[in-house]
C-alpha positions as CSV (number, residue, x, y, z in Angstrom):
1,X,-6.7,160.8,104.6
2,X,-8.2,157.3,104.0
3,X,-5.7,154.9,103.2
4,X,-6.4,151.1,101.5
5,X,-3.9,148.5,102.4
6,X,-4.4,145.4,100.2
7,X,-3.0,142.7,101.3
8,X,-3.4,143.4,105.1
9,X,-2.8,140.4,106.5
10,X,0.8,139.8,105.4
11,X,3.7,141.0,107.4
12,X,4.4,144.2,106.1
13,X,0.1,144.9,105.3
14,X,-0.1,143.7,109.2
15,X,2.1,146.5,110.2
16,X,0.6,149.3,108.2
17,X,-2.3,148.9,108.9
18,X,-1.7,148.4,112.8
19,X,0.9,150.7,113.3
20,X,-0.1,153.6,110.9
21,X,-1.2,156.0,113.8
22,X,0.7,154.8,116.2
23,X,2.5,157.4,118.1
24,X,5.7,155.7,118.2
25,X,6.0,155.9,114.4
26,X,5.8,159.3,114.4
27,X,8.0,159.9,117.5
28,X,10.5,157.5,115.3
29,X,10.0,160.0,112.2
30,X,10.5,163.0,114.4
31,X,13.6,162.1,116.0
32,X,15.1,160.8,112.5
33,X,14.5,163.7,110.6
34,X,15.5,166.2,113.1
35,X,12.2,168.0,113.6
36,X,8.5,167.5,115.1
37,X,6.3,165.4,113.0
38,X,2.3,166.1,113.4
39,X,0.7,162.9,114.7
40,X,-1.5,161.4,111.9
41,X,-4.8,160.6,112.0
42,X,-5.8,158.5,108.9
43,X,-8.8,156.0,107.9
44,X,-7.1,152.5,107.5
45,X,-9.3,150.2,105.2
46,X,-7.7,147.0,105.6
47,X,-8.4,144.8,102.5
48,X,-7.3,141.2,102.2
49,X,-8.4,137.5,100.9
50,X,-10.9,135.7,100.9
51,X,-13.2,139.0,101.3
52,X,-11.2,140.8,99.0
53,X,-9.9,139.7,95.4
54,X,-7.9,142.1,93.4
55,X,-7.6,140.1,90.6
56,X,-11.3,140.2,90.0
57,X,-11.2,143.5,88.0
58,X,-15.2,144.6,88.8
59,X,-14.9,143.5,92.5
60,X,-11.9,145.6,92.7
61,X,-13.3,148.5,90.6
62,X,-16.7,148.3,92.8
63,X,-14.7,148.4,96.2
64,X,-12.1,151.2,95.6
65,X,-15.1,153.2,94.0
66,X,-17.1,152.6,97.4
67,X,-14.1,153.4,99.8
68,X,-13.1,156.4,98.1
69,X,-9.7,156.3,99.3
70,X,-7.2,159.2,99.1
71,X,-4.0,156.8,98.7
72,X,-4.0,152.5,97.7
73,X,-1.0,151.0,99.3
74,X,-0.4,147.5,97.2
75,X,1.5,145.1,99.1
76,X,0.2,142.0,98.3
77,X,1.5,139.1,96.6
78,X,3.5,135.5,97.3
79,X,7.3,135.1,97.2
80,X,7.1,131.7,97.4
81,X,10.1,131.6,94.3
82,X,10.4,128.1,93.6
83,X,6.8,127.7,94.1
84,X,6.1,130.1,91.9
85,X,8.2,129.0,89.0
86,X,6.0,126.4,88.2
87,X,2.9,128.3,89.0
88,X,3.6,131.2,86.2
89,X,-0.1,131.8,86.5
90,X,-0.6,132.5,89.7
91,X,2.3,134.7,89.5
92,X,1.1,136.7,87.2
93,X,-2.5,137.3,88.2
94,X,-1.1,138.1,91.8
95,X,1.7,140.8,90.5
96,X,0.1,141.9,87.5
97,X,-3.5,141.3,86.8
98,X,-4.2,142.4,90.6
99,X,-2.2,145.4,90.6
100,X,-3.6,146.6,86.8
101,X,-7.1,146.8,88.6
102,X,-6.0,148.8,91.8
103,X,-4.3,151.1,89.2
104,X,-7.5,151.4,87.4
105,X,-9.4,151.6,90.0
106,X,-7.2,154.1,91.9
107,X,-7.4,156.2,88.6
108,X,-11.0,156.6,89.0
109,X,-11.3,158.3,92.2
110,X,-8.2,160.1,91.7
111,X,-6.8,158.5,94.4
112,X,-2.3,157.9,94.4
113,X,-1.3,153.8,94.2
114,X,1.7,152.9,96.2
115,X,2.7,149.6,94.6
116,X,5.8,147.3,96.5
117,X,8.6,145.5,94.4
118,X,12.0,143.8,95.2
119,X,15.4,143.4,95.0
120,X,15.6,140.0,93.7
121,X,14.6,141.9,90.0
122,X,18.8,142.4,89.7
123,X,19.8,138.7,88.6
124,X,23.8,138.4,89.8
125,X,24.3,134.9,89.7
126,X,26.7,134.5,92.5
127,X,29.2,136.7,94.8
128,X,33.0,136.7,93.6
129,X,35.5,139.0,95.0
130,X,36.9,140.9,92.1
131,X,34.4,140.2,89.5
132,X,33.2,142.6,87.0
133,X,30.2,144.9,88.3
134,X,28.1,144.7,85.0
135,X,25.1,147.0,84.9
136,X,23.5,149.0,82.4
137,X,22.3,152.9,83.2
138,X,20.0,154.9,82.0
139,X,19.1,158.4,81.3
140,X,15.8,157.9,83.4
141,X,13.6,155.5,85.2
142,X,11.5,155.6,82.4
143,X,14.0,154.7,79.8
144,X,15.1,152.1,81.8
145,X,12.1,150.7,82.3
146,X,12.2,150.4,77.9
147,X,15.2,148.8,77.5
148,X,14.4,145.9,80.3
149,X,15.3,142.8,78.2
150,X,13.9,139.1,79.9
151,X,16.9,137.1,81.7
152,X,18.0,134.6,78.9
153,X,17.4,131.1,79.4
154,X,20.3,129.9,77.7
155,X,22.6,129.4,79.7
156,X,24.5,133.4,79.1
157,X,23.2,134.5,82.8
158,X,25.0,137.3,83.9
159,X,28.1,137.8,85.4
160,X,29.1,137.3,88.8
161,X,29.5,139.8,91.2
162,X,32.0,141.2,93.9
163,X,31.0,141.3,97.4
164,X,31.9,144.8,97.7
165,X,30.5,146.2,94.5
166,X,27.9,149.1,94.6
167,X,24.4,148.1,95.5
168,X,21.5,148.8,92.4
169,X,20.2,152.4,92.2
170,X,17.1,153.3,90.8
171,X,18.7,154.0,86.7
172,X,19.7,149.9,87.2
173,X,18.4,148.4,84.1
174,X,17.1,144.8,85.9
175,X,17.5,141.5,84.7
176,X,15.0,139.4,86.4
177,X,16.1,135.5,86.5
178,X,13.2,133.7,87.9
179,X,9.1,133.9,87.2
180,X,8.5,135.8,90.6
181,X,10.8,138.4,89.7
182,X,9.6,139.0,86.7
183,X,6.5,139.1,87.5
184,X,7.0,141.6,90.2
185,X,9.1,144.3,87.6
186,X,6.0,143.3,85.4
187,X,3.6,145.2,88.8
188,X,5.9,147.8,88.7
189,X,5.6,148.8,85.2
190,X,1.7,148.5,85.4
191,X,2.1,151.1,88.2
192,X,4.7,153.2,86.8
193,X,1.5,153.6,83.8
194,X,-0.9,155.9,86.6
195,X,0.6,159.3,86.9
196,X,0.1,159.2,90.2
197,X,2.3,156.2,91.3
198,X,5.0,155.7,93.8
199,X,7.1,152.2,93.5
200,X,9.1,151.2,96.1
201,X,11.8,148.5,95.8
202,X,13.0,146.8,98.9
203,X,15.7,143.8,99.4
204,X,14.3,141.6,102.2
205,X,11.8,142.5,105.3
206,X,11.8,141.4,108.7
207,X,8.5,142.1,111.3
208,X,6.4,139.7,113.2
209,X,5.5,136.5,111.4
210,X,1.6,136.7,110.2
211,X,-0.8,134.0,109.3
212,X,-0.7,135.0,105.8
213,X,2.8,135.3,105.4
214,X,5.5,133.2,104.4
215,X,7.8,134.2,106.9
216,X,10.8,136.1,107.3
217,X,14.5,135.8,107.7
218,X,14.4,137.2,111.1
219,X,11.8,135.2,112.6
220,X,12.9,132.2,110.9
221,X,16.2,131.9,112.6
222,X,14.8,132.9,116.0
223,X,12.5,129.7,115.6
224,X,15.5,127.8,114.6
225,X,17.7,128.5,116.9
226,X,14.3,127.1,119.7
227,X,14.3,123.9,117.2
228,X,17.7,122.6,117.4
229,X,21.5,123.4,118.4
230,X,22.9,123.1,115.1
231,X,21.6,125.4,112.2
232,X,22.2,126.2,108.6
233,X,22.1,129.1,106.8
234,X,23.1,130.6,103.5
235,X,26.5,132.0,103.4
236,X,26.8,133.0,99.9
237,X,24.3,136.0,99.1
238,X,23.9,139.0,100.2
239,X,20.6,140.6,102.0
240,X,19.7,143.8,103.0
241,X,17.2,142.8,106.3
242,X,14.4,145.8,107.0
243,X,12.2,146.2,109.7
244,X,8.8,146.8,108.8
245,X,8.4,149.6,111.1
246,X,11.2,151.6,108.9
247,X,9.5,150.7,105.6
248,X,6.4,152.4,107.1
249,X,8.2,155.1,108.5
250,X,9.9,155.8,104.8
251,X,6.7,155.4,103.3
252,X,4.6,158.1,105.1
253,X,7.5,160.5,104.4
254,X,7.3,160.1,101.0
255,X,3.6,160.4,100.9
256,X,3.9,163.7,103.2
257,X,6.7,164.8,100.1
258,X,4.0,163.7,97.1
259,X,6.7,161.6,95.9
260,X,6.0,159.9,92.5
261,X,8.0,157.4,90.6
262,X,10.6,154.8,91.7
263,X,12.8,154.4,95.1
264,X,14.7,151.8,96.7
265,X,14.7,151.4,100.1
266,X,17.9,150.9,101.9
267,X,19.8,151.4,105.0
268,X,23.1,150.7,102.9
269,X,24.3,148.1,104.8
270,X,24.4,143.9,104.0
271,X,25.1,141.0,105.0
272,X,24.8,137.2,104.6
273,X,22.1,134.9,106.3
274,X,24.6,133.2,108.0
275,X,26.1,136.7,109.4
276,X,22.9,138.1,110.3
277,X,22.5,134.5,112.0
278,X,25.3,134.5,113.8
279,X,24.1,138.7,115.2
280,X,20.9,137.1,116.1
281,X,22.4,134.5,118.3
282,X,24.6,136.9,120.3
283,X,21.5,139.4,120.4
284,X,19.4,136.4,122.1
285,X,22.5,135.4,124.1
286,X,21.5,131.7,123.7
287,X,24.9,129.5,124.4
288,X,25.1,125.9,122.9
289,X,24.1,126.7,119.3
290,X,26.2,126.3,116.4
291,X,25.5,127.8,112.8
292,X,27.3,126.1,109.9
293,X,27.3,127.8,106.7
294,X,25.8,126.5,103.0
295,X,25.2,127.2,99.8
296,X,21.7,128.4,98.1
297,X,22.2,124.9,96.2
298,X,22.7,122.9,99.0
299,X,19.7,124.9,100.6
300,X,17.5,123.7,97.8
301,X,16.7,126.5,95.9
302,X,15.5,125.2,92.4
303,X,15.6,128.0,90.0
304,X,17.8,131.3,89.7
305,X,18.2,133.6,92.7
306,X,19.8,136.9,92.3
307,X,23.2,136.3,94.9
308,X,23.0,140.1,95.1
309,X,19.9,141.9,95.9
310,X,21.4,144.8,97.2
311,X,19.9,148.3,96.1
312,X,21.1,152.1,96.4
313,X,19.0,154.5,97.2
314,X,20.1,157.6,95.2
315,X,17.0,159.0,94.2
316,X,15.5,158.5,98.0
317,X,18.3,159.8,99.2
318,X,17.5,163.7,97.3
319,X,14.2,163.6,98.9
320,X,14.0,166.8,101.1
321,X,13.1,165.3,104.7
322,X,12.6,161.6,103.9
323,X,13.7,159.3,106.8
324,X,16.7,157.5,106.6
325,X,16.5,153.9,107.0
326,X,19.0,152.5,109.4
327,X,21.3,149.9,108.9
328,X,19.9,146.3,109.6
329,X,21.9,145.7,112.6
330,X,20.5,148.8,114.3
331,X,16.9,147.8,113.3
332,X,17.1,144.5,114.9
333,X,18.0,146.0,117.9
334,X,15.6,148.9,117.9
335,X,13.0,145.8,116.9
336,X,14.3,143.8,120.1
337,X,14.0,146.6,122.4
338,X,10.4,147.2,120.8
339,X,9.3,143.7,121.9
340,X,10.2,143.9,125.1
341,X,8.5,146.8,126.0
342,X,5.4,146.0,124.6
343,X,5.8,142.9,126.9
344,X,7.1,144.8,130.1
């Protein structure tokens, strides 16, 4: 197959695009699933800015029509969320414009468009042990998807939510809060329009930095904890931290299934920054370093952020032989162990 990744300079593009056929993906698949996994073999056409602009709807058009591809992976896009929220524009043109034309375009030569959303679409405004799990359901994705209504500005934000409560499956009517979020259900309904389409929803990604990303939770804290003795992280949100090996690993057996529609991805397992911190430290076995705990607020987040973007993965989970992502304590390991045999 030929595979386009736009956006292959960002962490998780990076990583598809070097990893795709890399045997220890599929060794990884193999010994997940239970059973042998043929090694792949595919094209990788690596698109990416400034040679690349999907929001340009002819250049876009042009270059999928050239490359002919058989699958057009989209992942990318800024997460920047405060950033954003004053550059609605931007936002926008980057998760909706841009992903209209790959759709279009991925129409046209008939190839499938693999489009990338998140978590932080499920607006909870903080955690509260005992509170009332509010969520709508639906019959279907698709009916969902109808009876999305825009987070109200008014001050009636939704309820909070217990620590403990059930993460968001895929019939999860979402409630966006903040412009990046809804801009990012907006991609996912311009995908869910193609036929063809496969949506996947993630909660937060961990992988080696990249020039063109913003970073990640992971390698964040590792660079803290070089910086300074004292740290502080978030202690009151949840996150669901994936390695971006896994995501490609879930990915390519759901292409092998012809999957279509909407998934989450999830190991089904959660836990603060500061917790995930405070595994990181004893994983690096660095001594001396003390990690205090905050809020998002004293952080200095400026708009809305979902204190809960924690998914279920019930649809994913009925796919016949799709892998199952570990939990994120596991991945960080298996991702440790990783770097130091690439260095050995």
């Amino acid at each position: 197959m030929k595979i386009v990744v736009v956006g292959s300079r960002g962490s998780l593009g990076a990583a598809l695009v070097k990893h795709w056929n890399d045997p220890f993906v599929e060794e990884r698949i193999a010994a997940n699933v239970g059973r042998p996994v043929a090694a792949s073999n595919d094209e990788i056409a690596p698109l990416n800015l400034p040679d690349f602009d999907m929001c340009s709807r002819l250049a876009t058009l042009d270059m999928i029509g050239d490359l002919k591809p058989d699958v057009v992976i989209n992942v990318a896009g800024v997460n920047h969320i405060d950033w954003l929220e004053s550059h609605a524009n931007t936002a926008r043109n980057l998760h909706a414009t841009g992903p209209a034309h790959l759709r279009d375009a991925s129409k046209r030569v008939g190839a499938k468009f693999v489009q990338f959303s998140c978590a932080e679409v499920f607006y909870r405004s903080k955690l509260e042990p005992g509170a009332a799990d509010v969520r709508e359901r639906a019959e279907s994705p698709e009916a969902a998807r109808k009876r999305v209504k825009p987070f109200a500005d008014d001050g009636d934000s939704p309820l909070p939510i217990d620590p403990s409560a059930p993460g968001f499956d895929e019939l999860t009517v979402p409630n966006p809060a903040n412009v990046y979020a809804k801009t990012k259900l907006e991609s996912e309904r311009v995908a869910s329009e193609a036929e063809n389409s496969l949506i996947l929803r993630l909660s937060a990604l961990f992988g080696e930095p990249s020039d063109y990303s913003s970073g990640n939770l992971v390698s964040s804290l590792l660079n803290a904890f070089c910086r300074a003795n004292r740290i502080s992280v978030i202690n009151d949100r949840l996150v669901e931290p994936l390695w971006a090996i896994d995501v490609l690993c879930a990915l390519k057996t759901l292409l092998r299934a012809d999957a279509t529609g909407l998934y989450h991805l999830t190991g089904g397992s959660r836990g603060t920054p500061k917790e995930i911190a405070e595994f990181l430290l004893k994983q690096t076995g660095l001594r001396d370093r003390e990690i205090v705990g905050i809020t998002t607020e004293e952080y200095g987040a400026k708009v809305p952020q979902s204190a809960f973007p924690i998914l279920a993965s019930t649809k994913y989970d009925q796919v016949d032989g799709a892998y199952k992502l570990p939990d994120w304590k596991k991945s960080i390991d298996d991702y440790f162990e990783r770097r130091a045999n690439m260095f050995m």
